[in-house]
C-alpha positions in Angstrom: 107.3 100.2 119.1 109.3 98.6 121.6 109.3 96.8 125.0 110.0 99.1 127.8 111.3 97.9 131.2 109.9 100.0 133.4 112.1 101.0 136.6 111.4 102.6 139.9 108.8 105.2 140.2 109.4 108.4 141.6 109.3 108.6 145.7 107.0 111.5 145.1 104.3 109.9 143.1 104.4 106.9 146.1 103.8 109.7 148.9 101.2 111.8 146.5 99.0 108.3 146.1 99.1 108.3 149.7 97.2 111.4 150.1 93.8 111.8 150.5 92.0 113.4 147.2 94.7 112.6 145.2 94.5 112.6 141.8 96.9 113.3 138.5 95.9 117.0 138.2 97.0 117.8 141.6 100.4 115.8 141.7 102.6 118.4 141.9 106.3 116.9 140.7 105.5 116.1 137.6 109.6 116.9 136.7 110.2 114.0 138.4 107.6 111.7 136.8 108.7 113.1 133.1 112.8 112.5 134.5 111.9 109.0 135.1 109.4 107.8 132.3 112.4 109.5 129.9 115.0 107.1 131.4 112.9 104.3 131.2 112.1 104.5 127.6 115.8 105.6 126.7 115.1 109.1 125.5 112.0 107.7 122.9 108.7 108.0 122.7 106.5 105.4 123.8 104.9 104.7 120.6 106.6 106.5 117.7 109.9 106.1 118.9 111.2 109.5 117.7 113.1 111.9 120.6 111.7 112.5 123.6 113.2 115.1 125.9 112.0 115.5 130.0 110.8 119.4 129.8 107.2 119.7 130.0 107.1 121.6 126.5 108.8 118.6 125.1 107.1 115.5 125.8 103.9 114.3 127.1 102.8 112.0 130.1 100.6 109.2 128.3 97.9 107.2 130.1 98.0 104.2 128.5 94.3 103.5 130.3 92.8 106.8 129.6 91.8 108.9 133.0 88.4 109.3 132.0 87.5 105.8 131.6 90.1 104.5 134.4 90.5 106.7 136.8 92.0 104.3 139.4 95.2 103.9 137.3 95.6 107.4 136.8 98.7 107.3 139.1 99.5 103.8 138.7 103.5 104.0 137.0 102.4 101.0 135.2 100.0 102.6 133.5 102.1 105.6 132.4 104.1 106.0 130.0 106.3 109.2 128.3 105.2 110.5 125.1 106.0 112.9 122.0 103.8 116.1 121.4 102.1 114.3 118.8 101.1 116.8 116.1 99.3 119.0 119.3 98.1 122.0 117.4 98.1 120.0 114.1 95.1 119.2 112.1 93.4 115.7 113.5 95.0 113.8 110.1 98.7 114.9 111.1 98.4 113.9 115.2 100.0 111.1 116.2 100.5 109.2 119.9 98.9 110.2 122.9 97.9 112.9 121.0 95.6 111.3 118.4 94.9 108.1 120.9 93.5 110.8 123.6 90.6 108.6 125.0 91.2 105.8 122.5 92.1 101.9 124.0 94.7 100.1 122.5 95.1 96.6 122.8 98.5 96.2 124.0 100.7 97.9 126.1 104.7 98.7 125.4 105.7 98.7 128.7 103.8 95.5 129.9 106.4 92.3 129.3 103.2 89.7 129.2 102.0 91.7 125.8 105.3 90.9 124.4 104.8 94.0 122.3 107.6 93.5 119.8 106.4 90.5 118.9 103.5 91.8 117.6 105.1 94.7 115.0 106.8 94.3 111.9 108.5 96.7 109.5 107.8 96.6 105.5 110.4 98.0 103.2 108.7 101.4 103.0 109.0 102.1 106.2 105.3 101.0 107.3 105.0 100.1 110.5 102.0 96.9 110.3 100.8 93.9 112.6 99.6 90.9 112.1 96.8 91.2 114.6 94.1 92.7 112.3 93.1 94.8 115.5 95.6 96.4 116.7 96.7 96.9 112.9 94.0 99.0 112.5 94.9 100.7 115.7 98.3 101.3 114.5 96.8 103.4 112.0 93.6 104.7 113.0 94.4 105.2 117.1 98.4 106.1 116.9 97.8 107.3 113.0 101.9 106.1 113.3 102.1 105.6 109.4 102.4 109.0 108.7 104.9 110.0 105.5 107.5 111.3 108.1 107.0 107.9 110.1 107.6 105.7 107.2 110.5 107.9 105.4 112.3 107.6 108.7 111.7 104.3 109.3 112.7 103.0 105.7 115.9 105.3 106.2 116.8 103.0 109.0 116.0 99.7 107.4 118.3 100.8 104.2 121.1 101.2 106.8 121.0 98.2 108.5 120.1 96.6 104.9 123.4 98.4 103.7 125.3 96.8 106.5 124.0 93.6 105.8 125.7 93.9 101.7 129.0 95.1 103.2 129.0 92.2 105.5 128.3 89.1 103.3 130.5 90.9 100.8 133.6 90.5 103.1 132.2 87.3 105.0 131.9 85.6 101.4 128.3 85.7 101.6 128.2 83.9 105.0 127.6 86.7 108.1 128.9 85.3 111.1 125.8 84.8 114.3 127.7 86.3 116.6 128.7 89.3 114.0 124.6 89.7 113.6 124.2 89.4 117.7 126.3 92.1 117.7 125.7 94.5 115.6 122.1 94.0 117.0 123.2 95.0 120.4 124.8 98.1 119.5 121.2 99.3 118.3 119.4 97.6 121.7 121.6 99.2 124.4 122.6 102.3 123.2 122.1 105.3 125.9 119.6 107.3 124.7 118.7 105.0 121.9 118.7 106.1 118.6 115.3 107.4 117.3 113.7 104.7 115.2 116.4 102.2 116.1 114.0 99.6 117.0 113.6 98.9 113.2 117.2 97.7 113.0 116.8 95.7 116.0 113.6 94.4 114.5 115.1 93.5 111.2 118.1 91.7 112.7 116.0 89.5 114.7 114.4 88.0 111.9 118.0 87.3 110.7 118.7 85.3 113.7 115.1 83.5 113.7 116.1 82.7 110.2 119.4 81.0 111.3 117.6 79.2 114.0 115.4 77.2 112.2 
C-alpha cells in the first residue's frame, strides 16, 4: 500500500451532491469518478497495488467507509478510493480488496496523509506484506486477504530486483552506494507515470536504506 494524494474531484460528483435525493446509486458519471480516482492512484489499485484500468469492467469504486454503515460519506471523494476486481466471482479464500473488505472497517486509510499509511507496512523477503500494528496486521490478511501466493510471488519478484540492483551497485561503488545514487534510483520507482504494479515495495525497501544512513 501506498499514500495517495488525492486531487480534484470530478465537477459532476460537486453538482450531483447538490441535488436533492442524491445518493451513489443514482450518480450518473461514474466515467468520470473512475477517470479521476485512476489518476490519482497512478494506474494502481488502492490496496494491492496491481493495475488498475478506468473501464467499469476493470476496476472498482471502493468506499473506504462502507455505504451501509456510513452513508453520509458515500459521495464524499475523500472517502473513495479506485479498486481492482478483487477475485469477484472467486471463491471467498481467493478475493482480495474491496472485494473481500465489502462491509469490513479498516483501520487506516491510503489516501488520508494524517494515517501516514506507509509508515505502517513493511515487506519480508517472501514477498509478505505485514505491519507492525497487530490490528491492522490482521486486517491485512483477514479484511484485504492481500497475502495471497500471487501477492507475495509478485512482491518478492520486486524486492529481488531492487535487491539485485543493490549487488551491482556496491560492486562498482566498492561496497559504498552513494545517498544520492539511492535517492535516485528511489525516485524513478516514486514518480513513474502510471507507476509500476507493486513498485511500492522498491520504494519501501530503499527507504530503509536511507533511514539506515541517517542514523
Amino acid at each position: 500500500m501506498r499514500e495517495i494524494a488525492k486531487g480534484a474531484e470530478p465537477p459532476s460528483l460537486l453538482v450531483h451532491r447538490q441535488t436533492p435525493q442524491c445518493d451513489y446509486e443514482n450518480y450518473s458519471d461514474k466515467d468520470s469518478l473512475r477517470k479521476a480516482l485512476v489518476t490519482d492512484q497512478r494506474g494502481i489499485c488502492c490496496y494491492c497495488m496491481g493495475r488498475i484500468h478506468a473501464e467499469f469492467d476493470a476496476m472498482k469504486v471502493e468506499h473506504w467507509h462502507c455505504q451501509d454503515h456510513y452513508p453520509g460519506e458515500q459521495l464524499d471523494y475523500a472517502n473513495l478510493l479506485g479498486a481492482c476486481l478483487g477475485g469477484q466471482g472467486q471463491p471467498p479464500t481467493l478475493q482480495h480488496c474491496d472485494t473481500k473488505k465489502a462491509n469490513l472497517s479498516l483501520k487506516w486509510n491510503p489516501s488520508d496523509s494524517i494515517h501516514h499509511i506507509e509508515t505502517r507496512i513493511r515487506y519480508d523477503p517472501d514477498g509478505t506484506v505485514t505491519s507492525d500494528d497487530p490490528e491492522f496486521d490482521a486486517q491485512l490478511n483477514k479484511v484485504l486477504n492481500l497475502n495471497l501466493p500471487f501477492f507475495k510471488q509478485n512482491r518478492k519478484m520486486v524486492l529481488d530486483s531492487v535487491l539485485e540492483w543493490w549487488k551491482m551497485e556496491k560492486a562498482k561503488q566498492q561496497d559504498r552506494i552513494p545517498k544520492t545514487r539511492v535517492e535516485t534510483k528511489q525516485k524513478q520507482f516514486k514518480e513513474k507515470i502510471p507507476l509500476d504494479p507493486f513498485s511500492q515495495v522498491a520504494v519501501w525497501w530503499l527507504q530503509q536504506k536511507l533511514e539506515k544512513r541517517s542514523k
